[in-house]
C-alpha positions in Angstrom: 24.2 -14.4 7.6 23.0 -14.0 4.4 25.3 -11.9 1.9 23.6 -11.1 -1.5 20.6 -12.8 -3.6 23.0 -14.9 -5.9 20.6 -15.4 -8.8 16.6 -14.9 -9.9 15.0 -17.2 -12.7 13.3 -16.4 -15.9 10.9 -19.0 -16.6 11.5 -19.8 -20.2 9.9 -22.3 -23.4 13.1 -22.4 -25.1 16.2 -22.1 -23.3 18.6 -22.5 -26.6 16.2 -19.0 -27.8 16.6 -17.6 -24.8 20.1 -17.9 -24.0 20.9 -16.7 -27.6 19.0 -13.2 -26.4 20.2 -12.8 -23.2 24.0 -13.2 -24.3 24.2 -11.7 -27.6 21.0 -9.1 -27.5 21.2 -8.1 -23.6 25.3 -8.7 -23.0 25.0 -11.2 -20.7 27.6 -13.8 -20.1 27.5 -18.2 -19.5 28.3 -19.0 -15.8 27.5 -22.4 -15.8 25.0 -24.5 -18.9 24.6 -28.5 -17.7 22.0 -30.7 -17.8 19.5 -30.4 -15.6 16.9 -33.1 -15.9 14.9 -32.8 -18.7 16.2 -29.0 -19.0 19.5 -27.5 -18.8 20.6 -25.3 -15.6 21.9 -22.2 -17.6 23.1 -19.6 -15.5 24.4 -16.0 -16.1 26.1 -13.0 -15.1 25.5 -9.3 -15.9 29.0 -7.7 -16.3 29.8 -5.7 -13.2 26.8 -7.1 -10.7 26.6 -9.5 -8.4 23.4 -11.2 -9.2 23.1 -13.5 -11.9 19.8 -15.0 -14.1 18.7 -18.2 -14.2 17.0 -19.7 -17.3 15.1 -22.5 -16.2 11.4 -23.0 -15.5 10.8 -25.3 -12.8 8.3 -28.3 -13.2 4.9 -27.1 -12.8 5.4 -23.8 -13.1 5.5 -23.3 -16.8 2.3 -20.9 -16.6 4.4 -18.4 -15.5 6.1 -18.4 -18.7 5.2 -14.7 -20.9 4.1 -13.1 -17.3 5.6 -9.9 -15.6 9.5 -10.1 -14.1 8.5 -9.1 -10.6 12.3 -7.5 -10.1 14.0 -4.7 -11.7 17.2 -4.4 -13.8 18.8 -0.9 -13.5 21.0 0.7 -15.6 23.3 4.2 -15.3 21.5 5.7 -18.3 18.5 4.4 -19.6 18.0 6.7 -22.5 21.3 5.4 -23.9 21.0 1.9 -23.2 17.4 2.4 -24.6 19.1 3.1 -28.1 22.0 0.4 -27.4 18.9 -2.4 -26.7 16.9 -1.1 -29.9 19.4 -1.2 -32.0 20.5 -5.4 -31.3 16.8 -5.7 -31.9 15.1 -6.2 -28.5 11.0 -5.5 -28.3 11.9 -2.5 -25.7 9.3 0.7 -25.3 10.9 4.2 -25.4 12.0 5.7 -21.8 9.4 7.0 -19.2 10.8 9.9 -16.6 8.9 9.6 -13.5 9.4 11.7 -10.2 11.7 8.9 -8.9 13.4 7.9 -12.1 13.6 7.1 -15.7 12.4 3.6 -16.5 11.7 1.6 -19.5 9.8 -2.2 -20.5 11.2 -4.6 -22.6 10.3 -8.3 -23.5 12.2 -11.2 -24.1 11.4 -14.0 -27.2 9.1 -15.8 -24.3 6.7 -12.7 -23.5 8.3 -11.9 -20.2 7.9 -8.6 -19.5 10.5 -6.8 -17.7 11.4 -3.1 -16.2 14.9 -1.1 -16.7 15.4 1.3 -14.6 17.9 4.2 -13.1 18.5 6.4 -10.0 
């Protein structure tokens, strides 16, 4: 039976770009970076989770490049790693409470738009 969602992709322009910000600005870490056809198949983990990101944009699907992350990354603090993610330099709007939570967008250099989130 199925176990866990292993990884989600991030469609992406410039994968050299992007894996820079998703290691050194987000913390992420290289599971796997081969060639890949005309691309590379660059795969990482997020310390301490199970699911890992995918930077790759598949053939014909390149529109969805700069569009909304339809997912979620959470976060035990948001405030706090609101200031950790400002200060490496990330495009990231201050906090928003909300009855169920505390969220937060950011972007990545492709446009991407993404939610962080807590409990």
């Amino acid at each position: 039976m199925i176990k866990q969602l292993k990884f989600v992709s991030i469609p992406t322009r410039d994968q050299d770009q992007a894996l820079t910000f998703w290691t050194e600005k987000m913390g992420f870490n290289v599971a796997t970076d081969q060639p890949m056809g005309t691309q590379r198949w660059i795969e990482l983990s997020i310390p301490g989770a199970q699911t890992g990101i995918v930077l790759f944009t598949p053939e014909g699907q390149e529109d969805r490049i700069g569009t909304f992350f339809n997912g979620s990354f959470q976060c035990d603090d948001v405030d706090y790693t609101y200031r950790q993610l400002s200060e490496r330099g990330v495009d990231i709007a201050p906090p928003e409470k909300q009855p169920w939570g505390t969220f937060c967008r950011f972007r990545d250099p492709d446009g991407n738009s993404f939610i962080l989130s807590s409990r």
